[in-house]
N, C-alpha and C positions, 0 to 999 in steps of 0.2 A: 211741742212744749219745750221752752226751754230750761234747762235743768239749773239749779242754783249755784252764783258763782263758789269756786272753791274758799274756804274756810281761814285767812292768814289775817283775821284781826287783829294783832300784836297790841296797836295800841289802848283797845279795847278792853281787852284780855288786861292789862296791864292795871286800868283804870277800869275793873269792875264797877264800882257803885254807883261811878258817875253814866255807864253808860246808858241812853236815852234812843228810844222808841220812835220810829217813825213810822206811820201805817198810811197807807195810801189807799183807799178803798178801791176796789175797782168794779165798773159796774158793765161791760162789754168785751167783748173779744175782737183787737186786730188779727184780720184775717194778709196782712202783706199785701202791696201792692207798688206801683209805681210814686205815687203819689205821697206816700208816706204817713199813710192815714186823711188826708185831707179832703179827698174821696171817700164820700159819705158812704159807698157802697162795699170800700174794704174794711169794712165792719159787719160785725156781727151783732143785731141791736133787735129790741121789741121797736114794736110799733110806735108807743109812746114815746121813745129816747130819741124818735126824729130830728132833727138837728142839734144834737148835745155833744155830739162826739169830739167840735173841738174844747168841750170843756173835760171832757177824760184825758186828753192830750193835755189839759191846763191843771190837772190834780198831779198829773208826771213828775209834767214840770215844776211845779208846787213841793212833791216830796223831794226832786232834785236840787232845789233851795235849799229847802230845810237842812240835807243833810252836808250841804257847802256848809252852810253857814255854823255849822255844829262843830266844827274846828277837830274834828276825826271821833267825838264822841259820841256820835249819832248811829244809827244800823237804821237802812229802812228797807220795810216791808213792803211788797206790795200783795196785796190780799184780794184773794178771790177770781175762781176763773185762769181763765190767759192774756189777760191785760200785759199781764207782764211782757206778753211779746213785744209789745210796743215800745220796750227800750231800743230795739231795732234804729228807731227812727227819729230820737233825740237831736234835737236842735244846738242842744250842748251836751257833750259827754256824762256822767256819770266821776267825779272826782278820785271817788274808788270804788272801782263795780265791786272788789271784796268786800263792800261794805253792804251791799245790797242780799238782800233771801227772797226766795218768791214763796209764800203762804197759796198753795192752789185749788184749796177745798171749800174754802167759806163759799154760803148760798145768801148769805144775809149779810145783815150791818152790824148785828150781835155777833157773829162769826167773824167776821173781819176782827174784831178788835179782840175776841176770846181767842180765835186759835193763830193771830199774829202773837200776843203774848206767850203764846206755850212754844210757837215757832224761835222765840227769840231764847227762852229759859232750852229749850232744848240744845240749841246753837253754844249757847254761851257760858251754862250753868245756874243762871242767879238771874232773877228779874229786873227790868230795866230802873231805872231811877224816876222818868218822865216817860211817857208818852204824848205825841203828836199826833191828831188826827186829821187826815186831809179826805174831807166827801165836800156834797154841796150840802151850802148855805145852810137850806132849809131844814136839813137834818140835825141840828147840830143842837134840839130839847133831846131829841131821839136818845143821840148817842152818849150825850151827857146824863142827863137828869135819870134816864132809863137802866142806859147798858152799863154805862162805868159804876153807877150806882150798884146794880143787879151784881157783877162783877166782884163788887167791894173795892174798886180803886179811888186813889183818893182826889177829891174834882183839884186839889190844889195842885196837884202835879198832873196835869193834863194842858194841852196848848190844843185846841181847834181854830185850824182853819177851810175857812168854809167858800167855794165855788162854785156859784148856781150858773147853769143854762140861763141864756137870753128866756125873760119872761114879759118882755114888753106887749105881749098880746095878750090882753085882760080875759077875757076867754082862758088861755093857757093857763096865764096865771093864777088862777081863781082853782080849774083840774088842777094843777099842782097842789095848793095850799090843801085842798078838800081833800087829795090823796094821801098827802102829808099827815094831817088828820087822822085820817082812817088807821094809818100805820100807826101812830103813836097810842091810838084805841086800844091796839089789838094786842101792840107789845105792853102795856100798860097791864092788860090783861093778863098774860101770860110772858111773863117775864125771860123767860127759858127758850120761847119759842118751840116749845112741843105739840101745842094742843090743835086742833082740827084744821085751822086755819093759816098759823103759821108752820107750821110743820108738814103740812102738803105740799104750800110752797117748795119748800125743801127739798122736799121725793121730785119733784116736776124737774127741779135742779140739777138733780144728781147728787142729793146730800144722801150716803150711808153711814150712818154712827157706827157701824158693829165696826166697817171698815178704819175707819178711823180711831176707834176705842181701840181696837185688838194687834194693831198695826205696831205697837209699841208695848214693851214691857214695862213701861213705868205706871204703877200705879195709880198714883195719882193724877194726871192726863186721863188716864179710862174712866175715872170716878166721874171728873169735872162733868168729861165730854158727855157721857151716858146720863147726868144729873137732870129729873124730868120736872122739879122743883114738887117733887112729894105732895101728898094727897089733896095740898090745896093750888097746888100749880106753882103759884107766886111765893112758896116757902124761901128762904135765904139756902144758898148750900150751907152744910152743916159740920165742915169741916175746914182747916185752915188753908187757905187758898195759899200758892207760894208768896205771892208777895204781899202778906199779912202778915209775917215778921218785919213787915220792912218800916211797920209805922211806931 
């Protein structure tokens, strides 16, 4: 795994309020190869992610835009897993790899965006001003209407961009939409992602909360991460989230 570049945002640091969020979801693991990902087998994928891999290569590349085009006031994340290896194999550099963090613990899509933010407030001090979100397409009620809701971030400062796998095969197409579906069910349901169904996922993943709660002495990171959304599931947290001064 590789370890996050060293710490010399200056100009970041400089221009706290303006600084701006980029999260790159990641949904597999490059295993290295000759090929440089292109080879569907130096991957590490389920069954169903069957030829998607080069759109995990096009979400890379996607946060590698984003944070060109951010004019040094961008940090982006990539979240979840060892995607992150895949900077290895960039078609175009990285502008400032200082500007990049790798987040390596999210199991989900809620995670991606909850513990990139606490990745950046830890890094930085102070919450970002925007966030960017780069998954596919189809996700993109999920993580809006859902997680940033769930979260309390506000949709006006958020940018998604969204990158589906080829779905030209109505068959495919059709499993996907219905899967999509199913997921939007369940988080709908339990906003938190703790309860039977998505929180199994989790354990399958290698999610341990105690790990991550206890890992850090800040307070508040252990409240958030451990918050099971109280006796009705779908409760709000109940306390000021860091970047709820900010509105």
């Amino acid at each position: 795994m590789s370890s996050a570049p060293s710490l010399t945002m200056t100009s970041v640091r400089d221009g706290a309020n303006s600084a701006k969020l980029i999260i790159v979801c990641c949904h597999a693991i490059w295993l290295g190869g000759p090929t440089s990902g292109e080879d569907e087998q130096e991957w590490a994928i389920e069954p169903f992610q069957r030829g998607e891999t080069p759109t995990f290569v096009a979400h890379i590349e996607a946060g590698i835009r984003e944070l060109t085009v951010s004019n040094g006031s961008g940090i982006l994340v990539f979240s979840g897993l060892n995607l992150a290896e895949a900077l290895g194999f960039f078609s175009h550099p990285a502008p400032n790899p200082s500007s990049i963090l790798i987040e390596d613990s999210a199991t989900d899509s809620f995670q991606n965006i909850l513990l990139s933010l606490i990745r950046f407030i830890q890094a930085y001090g102070h919450p970002p001003s925007h966030i960017t979100i780069i998954s596919h397409a189809f996700k993109r009620q999920r993580n809006l209407d859902l997680h940033c809701r769930t979260l309390r971030w506000p949709l006006s400062r958020v940018s998604y961009v969204g990158i589906d796998p080829p779905l030209e095969d109505e068959g495919r197409r059709l499993e996907t939409e219905r899967g999509e579906a199913r997921a939007r069910e369940e988080w709908a349901a339990d906003w938190w992602g703790w309860g039977l169904t998505l929180g199994a996922k989790r354990l399958r993943r290698g999610w341990n909360w105690e790990r991550e709660a206890l890992s850090d002495v800040e307070e508040w990171k252990c409240r958030l991460i451990s918050w099971e959304g109280g006796e009705a599931v779908n409760e709000p947290y109940p306390k000021r989230l860091p970047w709820d001064e900010r509105e």
